[in-house]
C-alpha positions as CSV (number, residue, x, y, z in Angstrom):
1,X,59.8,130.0,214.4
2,X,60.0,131.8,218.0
3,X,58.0,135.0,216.0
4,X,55.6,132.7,214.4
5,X,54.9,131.0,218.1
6,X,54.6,134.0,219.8
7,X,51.8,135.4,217.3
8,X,49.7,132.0,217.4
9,X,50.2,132.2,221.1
10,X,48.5,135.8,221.4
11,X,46.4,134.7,218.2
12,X,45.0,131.8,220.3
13,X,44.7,133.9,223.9
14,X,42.2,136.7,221.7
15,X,40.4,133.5,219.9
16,X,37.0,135.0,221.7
17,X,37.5,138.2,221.0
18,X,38.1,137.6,217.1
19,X,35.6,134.8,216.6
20,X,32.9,137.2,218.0
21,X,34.8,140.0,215.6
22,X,34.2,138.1,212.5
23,X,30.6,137.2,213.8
24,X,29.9,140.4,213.6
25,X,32.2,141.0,210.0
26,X,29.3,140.6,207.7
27,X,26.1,141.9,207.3
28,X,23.8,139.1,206.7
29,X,21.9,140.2,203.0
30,X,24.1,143.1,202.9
31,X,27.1,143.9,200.6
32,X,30.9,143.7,201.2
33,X,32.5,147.4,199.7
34,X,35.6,146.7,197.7
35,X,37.2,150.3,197.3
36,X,38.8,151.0,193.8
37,X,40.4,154.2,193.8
38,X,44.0,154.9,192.2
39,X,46.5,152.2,191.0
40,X,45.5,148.4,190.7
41,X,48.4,146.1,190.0
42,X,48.7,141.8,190.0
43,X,50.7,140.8,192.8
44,X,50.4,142.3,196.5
45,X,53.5,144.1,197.7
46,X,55.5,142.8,200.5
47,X,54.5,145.0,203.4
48,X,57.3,147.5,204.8
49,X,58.3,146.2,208.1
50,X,60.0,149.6,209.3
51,X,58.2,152.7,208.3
52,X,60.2,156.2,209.0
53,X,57.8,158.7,211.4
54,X,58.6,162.0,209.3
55,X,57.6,160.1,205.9
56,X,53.8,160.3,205.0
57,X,52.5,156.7,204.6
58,X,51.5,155.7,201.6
59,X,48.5,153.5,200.7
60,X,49.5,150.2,199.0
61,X,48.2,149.8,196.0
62,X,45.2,146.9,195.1
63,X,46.2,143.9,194.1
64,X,44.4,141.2,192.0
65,X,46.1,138.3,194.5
66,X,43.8,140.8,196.8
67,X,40.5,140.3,195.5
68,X,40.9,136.6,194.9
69,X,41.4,136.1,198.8
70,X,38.1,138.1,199.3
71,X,36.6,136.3,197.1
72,X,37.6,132.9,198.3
73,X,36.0,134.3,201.4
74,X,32.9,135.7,200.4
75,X,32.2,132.2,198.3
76,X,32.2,130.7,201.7
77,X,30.2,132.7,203.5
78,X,26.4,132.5,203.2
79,X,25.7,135.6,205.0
80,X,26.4,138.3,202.9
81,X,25.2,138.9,199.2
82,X,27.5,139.9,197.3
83,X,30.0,142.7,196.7
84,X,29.9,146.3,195.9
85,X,32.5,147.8,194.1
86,X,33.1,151.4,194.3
87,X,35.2,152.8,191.6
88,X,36.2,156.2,191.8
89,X,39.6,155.6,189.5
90,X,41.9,153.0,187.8
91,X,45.4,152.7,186.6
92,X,46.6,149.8,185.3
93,X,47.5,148.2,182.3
94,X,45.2,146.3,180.1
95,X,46.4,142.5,181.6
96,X,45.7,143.7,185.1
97,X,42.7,144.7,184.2
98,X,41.9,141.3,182.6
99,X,43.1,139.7,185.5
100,X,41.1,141.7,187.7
101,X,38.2,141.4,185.7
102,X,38.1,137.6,185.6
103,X,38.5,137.6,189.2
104,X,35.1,139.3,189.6
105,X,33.3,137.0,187.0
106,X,34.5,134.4,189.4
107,X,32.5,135.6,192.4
108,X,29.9,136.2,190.4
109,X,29.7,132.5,189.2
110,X,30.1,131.5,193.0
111,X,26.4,132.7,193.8
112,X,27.6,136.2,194.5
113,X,25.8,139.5,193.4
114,X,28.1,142.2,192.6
115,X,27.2,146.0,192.0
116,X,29.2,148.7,190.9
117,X,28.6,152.3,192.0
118,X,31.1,154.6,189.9
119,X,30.3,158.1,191.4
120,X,32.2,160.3,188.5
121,X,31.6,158.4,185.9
122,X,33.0,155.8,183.7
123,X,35.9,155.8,180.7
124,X,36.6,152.4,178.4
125,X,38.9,151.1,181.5
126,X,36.6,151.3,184.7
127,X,33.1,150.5,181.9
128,X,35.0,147.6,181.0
129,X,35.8,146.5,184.6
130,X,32.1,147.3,185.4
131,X,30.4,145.3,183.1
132,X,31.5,142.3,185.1
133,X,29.2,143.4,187.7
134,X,25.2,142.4,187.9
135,X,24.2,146.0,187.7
136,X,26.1,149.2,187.4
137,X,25.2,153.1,188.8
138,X,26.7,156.0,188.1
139,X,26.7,159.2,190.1
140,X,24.6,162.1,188.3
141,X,25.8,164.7,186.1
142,X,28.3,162.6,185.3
143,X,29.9,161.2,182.0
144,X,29.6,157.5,180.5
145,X,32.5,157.7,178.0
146,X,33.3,154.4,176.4
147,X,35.2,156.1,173.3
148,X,37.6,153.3,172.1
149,X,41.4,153.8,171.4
150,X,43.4,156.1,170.0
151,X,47.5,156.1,169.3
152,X,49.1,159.3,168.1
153,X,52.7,159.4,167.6
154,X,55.1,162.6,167.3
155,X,57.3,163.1,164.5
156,X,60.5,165.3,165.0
157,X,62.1,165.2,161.5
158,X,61.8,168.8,160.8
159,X,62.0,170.3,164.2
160,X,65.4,168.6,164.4
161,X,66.4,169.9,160.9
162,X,65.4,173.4,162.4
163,X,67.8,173.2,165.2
164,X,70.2,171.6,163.0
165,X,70.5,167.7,164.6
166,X,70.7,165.1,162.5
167,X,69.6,161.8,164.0
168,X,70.9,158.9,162.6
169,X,68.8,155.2,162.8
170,X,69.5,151.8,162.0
171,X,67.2,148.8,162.3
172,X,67.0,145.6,161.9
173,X,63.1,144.5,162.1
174,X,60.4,146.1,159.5
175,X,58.2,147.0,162.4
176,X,61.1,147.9,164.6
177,X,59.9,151.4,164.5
178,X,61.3,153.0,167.8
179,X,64.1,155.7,165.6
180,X,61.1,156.8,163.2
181,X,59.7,159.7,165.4
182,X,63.5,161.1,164.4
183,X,63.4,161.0,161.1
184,X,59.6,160.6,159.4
185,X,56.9,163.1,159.2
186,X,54.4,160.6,159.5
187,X,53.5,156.8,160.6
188,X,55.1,153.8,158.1
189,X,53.1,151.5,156.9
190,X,54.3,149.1,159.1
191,X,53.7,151.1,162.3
192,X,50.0,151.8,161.4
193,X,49.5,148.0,160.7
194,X,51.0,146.6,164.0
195,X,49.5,149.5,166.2
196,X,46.0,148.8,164.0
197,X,46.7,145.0,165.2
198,X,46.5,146.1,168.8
199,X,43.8,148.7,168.8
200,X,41.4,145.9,166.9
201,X,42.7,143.2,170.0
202,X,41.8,146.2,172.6
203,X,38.5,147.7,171.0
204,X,37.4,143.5,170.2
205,X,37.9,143.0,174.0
206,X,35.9,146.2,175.4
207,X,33.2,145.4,172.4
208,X,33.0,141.1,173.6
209,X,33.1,142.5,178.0
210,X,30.1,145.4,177.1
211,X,28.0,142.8,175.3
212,X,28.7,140.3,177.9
213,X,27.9,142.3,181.2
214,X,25.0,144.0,179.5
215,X,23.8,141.1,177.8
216,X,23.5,142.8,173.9
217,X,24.7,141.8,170.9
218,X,27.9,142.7,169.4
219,X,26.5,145.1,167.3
220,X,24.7,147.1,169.7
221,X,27.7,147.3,172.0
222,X,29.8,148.8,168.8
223,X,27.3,151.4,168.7
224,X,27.3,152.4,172.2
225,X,31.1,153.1,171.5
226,X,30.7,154.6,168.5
227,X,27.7,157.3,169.8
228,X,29.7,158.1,173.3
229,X,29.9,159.7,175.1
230,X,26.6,160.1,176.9
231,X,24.8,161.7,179.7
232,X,24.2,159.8,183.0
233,X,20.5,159.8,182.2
234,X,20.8,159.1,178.4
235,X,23.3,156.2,179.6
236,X,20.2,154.6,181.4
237,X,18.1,155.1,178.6
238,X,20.2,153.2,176.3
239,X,21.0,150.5,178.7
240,X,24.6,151.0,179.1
241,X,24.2,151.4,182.2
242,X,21.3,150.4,185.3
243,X,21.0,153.6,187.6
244,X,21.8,156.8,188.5
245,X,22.2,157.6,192.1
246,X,23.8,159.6,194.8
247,X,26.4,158.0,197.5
248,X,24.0,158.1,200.6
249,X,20.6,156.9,198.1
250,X,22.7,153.9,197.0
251,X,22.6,151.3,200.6
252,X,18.7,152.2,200.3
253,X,17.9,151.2,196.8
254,X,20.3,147.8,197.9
255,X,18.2,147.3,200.5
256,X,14.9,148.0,199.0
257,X,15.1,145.8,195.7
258,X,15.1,149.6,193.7
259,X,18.2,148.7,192.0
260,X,16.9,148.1,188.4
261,X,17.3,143.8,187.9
262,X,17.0,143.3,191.8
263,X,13.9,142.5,191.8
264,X,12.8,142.0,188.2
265,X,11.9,137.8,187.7
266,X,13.3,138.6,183.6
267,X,16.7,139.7,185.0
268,X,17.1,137.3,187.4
269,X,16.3,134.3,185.3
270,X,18.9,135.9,182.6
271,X,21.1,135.2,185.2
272,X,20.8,131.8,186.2
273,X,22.1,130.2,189.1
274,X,25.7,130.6,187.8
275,X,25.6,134.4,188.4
276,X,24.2,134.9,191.8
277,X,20.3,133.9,191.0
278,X,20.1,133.3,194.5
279,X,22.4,136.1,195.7
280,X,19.4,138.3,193.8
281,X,16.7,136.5,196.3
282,X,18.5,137.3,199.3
283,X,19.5,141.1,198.0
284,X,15.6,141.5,197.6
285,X,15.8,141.3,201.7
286,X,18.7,142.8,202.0
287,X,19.0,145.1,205.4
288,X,21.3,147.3,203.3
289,X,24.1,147.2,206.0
290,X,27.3,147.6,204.1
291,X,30.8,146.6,205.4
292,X,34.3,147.4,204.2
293,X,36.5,145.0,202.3
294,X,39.1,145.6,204.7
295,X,37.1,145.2,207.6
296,X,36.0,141.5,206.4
297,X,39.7,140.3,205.3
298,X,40.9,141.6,208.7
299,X,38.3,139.6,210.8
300,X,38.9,136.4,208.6
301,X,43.0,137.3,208.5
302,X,43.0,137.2,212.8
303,X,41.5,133.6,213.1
304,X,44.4,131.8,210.9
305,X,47.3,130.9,212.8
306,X,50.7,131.2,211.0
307,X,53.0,127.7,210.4
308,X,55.4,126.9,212.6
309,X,57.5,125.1,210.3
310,X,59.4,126.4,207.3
311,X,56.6,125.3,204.1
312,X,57.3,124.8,200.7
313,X,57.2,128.3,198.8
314,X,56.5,129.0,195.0
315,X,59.3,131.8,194.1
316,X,57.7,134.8,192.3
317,X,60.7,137.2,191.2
318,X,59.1,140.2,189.8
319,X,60.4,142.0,186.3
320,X,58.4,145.1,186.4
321,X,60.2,148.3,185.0
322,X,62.5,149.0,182.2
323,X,65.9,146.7,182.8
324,X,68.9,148.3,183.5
325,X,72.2,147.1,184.9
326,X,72.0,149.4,188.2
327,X,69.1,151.3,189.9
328,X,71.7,154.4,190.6
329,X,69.0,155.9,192.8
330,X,66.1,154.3,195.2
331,X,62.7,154.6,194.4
332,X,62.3,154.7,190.5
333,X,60.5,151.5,189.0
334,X,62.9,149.5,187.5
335,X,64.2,146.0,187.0
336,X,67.9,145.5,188.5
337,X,70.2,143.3,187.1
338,X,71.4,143.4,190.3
339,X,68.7,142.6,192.3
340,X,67.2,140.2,190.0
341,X,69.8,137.9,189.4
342,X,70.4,137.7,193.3
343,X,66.7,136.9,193.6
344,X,67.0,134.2,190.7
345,X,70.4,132.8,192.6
346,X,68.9,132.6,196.3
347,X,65.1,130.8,194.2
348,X,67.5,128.6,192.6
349,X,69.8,127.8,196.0
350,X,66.6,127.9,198.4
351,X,65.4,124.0,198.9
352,X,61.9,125.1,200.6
353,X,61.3,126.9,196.8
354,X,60.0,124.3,194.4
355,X,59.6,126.4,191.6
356,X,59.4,129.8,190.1
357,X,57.2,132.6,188.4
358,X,58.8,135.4,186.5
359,X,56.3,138.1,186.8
360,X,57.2,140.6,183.8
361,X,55.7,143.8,183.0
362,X,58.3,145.5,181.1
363,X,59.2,146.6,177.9
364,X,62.7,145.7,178.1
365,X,66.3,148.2,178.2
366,X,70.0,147.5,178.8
367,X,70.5,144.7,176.7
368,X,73.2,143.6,178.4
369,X,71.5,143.5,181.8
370,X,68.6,141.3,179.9
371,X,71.4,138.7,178.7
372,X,72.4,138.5,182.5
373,X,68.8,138.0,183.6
374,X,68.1,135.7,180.9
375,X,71.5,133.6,181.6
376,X,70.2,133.6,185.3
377,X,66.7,132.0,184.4
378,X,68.3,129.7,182.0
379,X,70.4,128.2,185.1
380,X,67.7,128.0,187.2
381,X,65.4,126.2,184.6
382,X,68.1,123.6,184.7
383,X,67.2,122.5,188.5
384,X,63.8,123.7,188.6
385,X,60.6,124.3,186.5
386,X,59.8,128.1,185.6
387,X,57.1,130.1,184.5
388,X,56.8,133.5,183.0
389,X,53.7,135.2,183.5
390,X,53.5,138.0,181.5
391,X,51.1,140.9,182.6
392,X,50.5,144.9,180.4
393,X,53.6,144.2,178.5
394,X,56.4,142.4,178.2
395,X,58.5,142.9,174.5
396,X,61.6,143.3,173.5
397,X,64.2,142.8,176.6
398,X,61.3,142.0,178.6
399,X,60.2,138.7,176.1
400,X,64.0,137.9,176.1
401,X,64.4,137.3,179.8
402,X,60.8,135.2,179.3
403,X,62.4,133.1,176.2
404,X,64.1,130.6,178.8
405,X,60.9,130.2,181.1
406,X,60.1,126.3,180.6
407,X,56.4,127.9,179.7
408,X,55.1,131.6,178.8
409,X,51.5,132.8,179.9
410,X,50.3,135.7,179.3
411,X,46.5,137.6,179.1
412,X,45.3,138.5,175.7
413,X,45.8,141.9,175.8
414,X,49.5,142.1,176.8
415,X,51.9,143.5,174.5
416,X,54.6,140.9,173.6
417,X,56.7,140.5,171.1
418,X,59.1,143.3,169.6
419,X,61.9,141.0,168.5
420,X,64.3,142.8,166.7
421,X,67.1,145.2,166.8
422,X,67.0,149.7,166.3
423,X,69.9,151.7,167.3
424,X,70.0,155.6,166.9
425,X,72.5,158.2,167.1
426,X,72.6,161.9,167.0
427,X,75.1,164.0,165.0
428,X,75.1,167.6,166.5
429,X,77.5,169.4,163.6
430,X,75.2,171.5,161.9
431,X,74.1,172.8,165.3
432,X,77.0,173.6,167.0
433,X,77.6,175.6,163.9
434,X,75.1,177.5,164.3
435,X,75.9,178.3,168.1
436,X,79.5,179.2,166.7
437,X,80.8,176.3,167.9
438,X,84.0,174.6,166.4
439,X,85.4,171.3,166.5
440,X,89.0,170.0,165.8
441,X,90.0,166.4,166.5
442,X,93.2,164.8,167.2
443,X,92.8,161.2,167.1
444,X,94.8,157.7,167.0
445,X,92.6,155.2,165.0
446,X,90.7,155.9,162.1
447,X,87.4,155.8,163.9
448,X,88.8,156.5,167.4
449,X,85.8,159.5,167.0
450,X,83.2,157.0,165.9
451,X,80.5,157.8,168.3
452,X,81.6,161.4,168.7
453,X,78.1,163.8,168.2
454,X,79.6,166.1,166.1
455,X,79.8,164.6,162.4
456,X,77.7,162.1,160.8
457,X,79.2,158.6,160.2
458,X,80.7,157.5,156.9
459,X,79.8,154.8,154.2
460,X,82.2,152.3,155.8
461,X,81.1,153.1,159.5
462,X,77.7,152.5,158.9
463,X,78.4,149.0,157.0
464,X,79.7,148.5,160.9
465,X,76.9,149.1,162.7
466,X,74.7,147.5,160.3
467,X,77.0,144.6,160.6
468,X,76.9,144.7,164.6
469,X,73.1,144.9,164.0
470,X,72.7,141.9,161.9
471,X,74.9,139.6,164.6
472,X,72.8,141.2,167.6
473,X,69.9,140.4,165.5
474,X,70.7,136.9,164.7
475,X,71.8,135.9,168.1
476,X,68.1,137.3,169.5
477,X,66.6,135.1,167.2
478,X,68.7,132.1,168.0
479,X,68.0,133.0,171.6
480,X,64.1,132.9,171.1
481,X,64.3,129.6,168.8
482,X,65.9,128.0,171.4
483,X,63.0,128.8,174.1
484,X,60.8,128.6,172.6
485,X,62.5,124.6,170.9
486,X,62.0,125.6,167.1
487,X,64.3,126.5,164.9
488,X,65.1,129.6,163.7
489,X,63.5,129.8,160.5
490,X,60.3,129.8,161.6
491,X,61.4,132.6,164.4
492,X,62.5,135.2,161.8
493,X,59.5,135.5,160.0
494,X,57.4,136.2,163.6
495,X,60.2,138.5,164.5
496,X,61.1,141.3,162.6
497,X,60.2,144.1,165.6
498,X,56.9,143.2,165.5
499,X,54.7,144.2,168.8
500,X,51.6,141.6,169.4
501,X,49.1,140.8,171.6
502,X,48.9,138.3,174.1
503,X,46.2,136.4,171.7
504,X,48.0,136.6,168.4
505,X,51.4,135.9,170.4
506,X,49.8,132.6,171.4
507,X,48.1,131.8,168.2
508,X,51.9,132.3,166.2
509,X,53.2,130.1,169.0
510,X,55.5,133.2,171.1
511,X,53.0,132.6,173.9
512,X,51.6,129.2,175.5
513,X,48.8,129.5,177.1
514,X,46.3,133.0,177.8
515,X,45.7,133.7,181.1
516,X,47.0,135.7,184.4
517,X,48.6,135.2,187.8
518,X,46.3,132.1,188.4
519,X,46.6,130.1,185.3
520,X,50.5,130.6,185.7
521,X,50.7,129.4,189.2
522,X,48.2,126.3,188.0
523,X,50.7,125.5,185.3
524,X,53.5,125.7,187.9
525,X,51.8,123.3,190.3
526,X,51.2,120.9,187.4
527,X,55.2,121.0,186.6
528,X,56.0,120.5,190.4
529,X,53.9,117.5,190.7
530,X,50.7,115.9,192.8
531,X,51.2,118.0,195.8
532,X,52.2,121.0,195.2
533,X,48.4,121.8,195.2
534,X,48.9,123.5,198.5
535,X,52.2,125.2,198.2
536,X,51.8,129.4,198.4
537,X,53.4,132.1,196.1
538,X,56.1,134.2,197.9
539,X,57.9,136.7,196.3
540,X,61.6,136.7,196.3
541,X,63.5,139.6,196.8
542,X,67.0,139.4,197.3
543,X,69.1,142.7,197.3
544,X,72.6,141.5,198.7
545,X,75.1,139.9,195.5
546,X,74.8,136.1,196.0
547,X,77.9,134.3,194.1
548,X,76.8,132.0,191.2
549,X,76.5,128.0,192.2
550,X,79.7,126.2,191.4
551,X,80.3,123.9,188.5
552,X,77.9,125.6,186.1
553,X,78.0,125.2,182.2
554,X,79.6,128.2,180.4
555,X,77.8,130.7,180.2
556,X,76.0,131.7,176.4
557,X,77.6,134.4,174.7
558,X,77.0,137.8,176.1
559,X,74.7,140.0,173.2
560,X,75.9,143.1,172.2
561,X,74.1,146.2,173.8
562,X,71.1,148.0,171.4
563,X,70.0,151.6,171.5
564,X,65.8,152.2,171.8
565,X,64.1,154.7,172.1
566,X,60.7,155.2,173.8
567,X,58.8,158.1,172.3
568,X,60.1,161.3,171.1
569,X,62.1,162.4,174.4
570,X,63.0,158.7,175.0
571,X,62.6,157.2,178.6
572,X,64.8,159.4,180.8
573,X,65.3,156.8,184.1
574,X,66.3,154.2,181.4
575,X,68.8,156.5,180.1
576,X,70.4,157.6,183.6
577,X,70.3,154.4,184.6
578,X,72.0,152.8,181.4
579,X,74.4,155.4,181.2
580,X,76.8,154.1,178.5
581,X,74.8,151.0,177.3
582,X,72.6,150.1,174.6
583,X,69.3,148.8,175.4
584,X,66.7,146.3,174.1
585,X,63.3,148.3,174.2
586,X,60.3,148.9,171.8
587,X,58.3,151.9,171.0
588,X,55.9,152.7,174.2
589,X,53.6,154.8,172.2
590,X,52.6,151.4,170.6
591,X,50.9,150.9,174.4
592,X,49.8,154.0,175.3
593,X,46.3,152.9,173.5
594,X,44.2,155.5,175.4
């Protein structure tokens, strides 16, 4: 509270000063620059508080949460006309850009124009986040690329019989295809099917967003894919895109009404009002004076005073990484058991938190670290309503921490799903033959050597791991049935390892609603009640052990641990990390739809 004072205090002495700054924030006619240049992710990260001297500072990463705030600004404010996106890069995941995109279409139905400049070109990811925009440019000699997606998947069978490893899979799940790199030459039937399921969702959404933002048919937009790439030039000509320009040519043809549909009555009456009609009247004036994104928040950030008085928060605790028991070293993107379940216990023990979001983007990993997590959300669920927002993917573990959320969002091109069970093993005999290596065992137990790399398993050994897999299976199943409040017989058939998207999640019932960050924190306000429409988002982030409540239920019977594999190497950080664990994860190459 003495912090908060002090700031409002010198907040309140420099009023002049920053009421005259944010005068002076936005060109009147002109264009607010939004910079788009390397990652994009959902959520804004919490700022670091103490920075080191000798280490470089980084530049934090755009956030959707971000671009909403502008937005909310910019619909406000009458002097400027619109924004201008300039897209040199993306990275992020197909929900993100979804989210991202539907925050743009937003400002646009405000009464804001929006342009986007892409000096080096445009792929499917940065066309598709274009075409949001009232007119797009490219920079010349470049590329307009809008290929589709492609999956290709790496088969090992052979080269492991060359070396002389002999991998060993078990699954549980017809589409629970993570072991069959190891030990096929080629895709399964059901591999191609489920991956074909995602590429027609992806290709559907980039065909529907082209024909949109350029205002074709259907067909026409197929074709474009089909025929790319193309020239900057042969772009225009086509209509894929409006212009070609350089950098320093593109403030003048803003201000000038050069800018192919500034100025043209067709284009702006294909507009209507709902997508900046009038934003096009003012461009036509437009003194061309352009002003950074950062700029503008930072002059509209300096006139809010900060509360005095602890508020009512919305929790978000973030999933985001493959799960794993312990993070055993700093800086590598993954989801804590640790951490997590401290965050859950302090949302859960907090009174100003009212409810929570569980942001996941993860495909899942120590299985027995996801049980944990998903015990934690159960508890808190008991006291307080929760929300899973899922964003690019949340399967496997990831969907099992979301099964005890009191409702699941998610955007229709995340990858849910990926219930079921694979567990892999590798027996090294034939090759330490080869290298002259011997092995003699002394054991106590007649499979006191069970998991031992150097001999295959026998008939009865495998009957017990494909017993263990059946009860691990099972109790995943009963675990989804009972989040999702139906029984199990209508989980198993939707189960079986099968990787969906967001859309076909929600249309077999695995999903509730489609949607990102917003929709998820408009479902939460709804749970909380009348007037909770004012109550914030705050991430919770809790890194100290926090002892569980007292008096809580027994806890639900831990599952067994699972082995997954994520391509052909496997994810190396999950295995550090889950050193001597099995792990609940699906096959990434079913994502990697580039």
């Amino acid at each position: 509270m003495i912090a908060a004072l002090l700031v409002n205090l010198l907040r309140l002495l420099l009023l002049p000063v920053s009421a005259l700054r944010w005068a002076f924030a936005a060109p009147r006619g002109g264009y607010v620059v939004l910079e788009i240049d390397g990652p994009v992710v959902d959520l804004q990260p919490p700022r670091v508080r103490l920075a080191l001297w000798w280490r470089p500072k980084r530049r934090a990463p755009l956030s959707v949460e971000r671009v909403r705030e502008l937005g909310k600004h910019l619909m406000r404010d009458p002097r400027p006309a619109g924004l201008l996106l300039r897209m040199r890069s993306v990275h992020a995941g197909p929900a993100v850009i979804a989210s991202l995109r539907d925050a743009l279409l937003e400002i646009r139905a405000g009464g804001k124009d929006i342009v986007a400049y892409l000096p080096m070109g445009a792929d499917n990811t940065m066309l598709l986040l274009a075409s949001a925009a009232r007119a797009i440019v490219v920079g010349p000699e470049t590329l307009v690329s809008p290929l589709g997606f492609a999956v290709e998947g790496r088969y090992v069978r052979r080269a492991l019989e060359q070396v002389g490893v002999e991998p060993e899979v078990f699954a549980k799940g017809m589409y629970k295809n993570a072991g069959e790199v190891l030990v096929r030459d080629a895709m399964s039937d059901a591999q191609r099917e489920q991956v074909g399921a995602l590429l027609d969702a992806r290709l559907g959404d980039l065909v529907a967003s082209l024909a949109q933002g350029r205002r074709v048919d259907r067909e026409t937009a197929a074709r474009w894919i089909d025929e790319a790439p193309y020239g900057a030039e042969q772009a225009v000509a086509r209509g894929i895109i409006d212009a070609v320009a350089y950098e320093d040519e593109l403030e003048h043809m803003l201000a000038t009404g050069l800018l192919p549909g500034t100025i043209a009555p067709r284009r702006a009456e294909a507009d209507g009002g709902s997508a900046g009609g009038g934003a096009l009247a003012s461009a036509r004036h437009a003194r061309g004076r352009l002003v950074s994104a950062d700029r503008y928040l930072g002059a509209r950030r300096a006139l809010s005073l900060r509360p005095m008085w602890p508020r009512p928060i919305i929790g978000v605790v973030e999933v985001h990484g493959a799960i794993v028991s312990r993070a055993r070293f700093r800086g590598a993107s993954l989801a804590s058991e640790e951490r997590l379940v401290a965050s859950l216990r302090a949302a859960r023990q907090n009174p100003r938190i009212r409810g929570v979001i569980l942001h996941i983007d993860s495909p899942g990993g120590s299985a027995l670290a996801s049980d944990r997590i998903h015990h934690e959300v159960t508890r808190l669920a008991e006291v307080k309503p929760v929300v899973a927002c899922m964003s690019n993917v949340a399967a496997s573990g990831g969907y099992y921490v979301a099964a005890a959320a009191h409702a699941i969002v998610a955007q229709p091109q995340t990858i849910t799903g990926s219930i079921g069970v694979v567990s892999a093993r590798f027996a090294l005999g034939p090759l330490l033959e080869r290298l002259g290596v011997s092995t003699d065992v002394v054991k106590r137990g007649a499979r006191a050597d069970l998991f031992s790399p150097s001999r295959r398993l026998d008939e009865g050994e495998r009957a017990v791991m494909e017993r263990e897999l059946d009860a691990i299976y099972a109790t995943f199943l009963r675990v989804v049935a009972r989040g999702r409040r139906r029984p199990v017989e209508e989980i198993e058939p939707l189960a079986q390892g099968r990787v969906y998207s967001g859309a076909d999640a929600q249309a077999r019932g695995l999903v509730d609603m489609l949607g990102g960050f917003e929709r998820a924190l408009h479902e939460l306000r709804q749970m909380i009640g009348p007037k909770a429409a004012a109550i914030e988002p705050a991430i919770v982030r809790a890194s100290r052990y926090i002892p569980p409540p007292p008096l809580l239920p027994a806890p639900v019977p831990t599952l067994l641990e699972l082995v997954g594999l994520r391509g052909i190497a496997g994810d190396v950080a999950l295995a550090i990390h889950c050193e001597g664990e099995r792990v609940l994860a699906y096959c990434a190459e079913a994502a990697d739809l580039d």
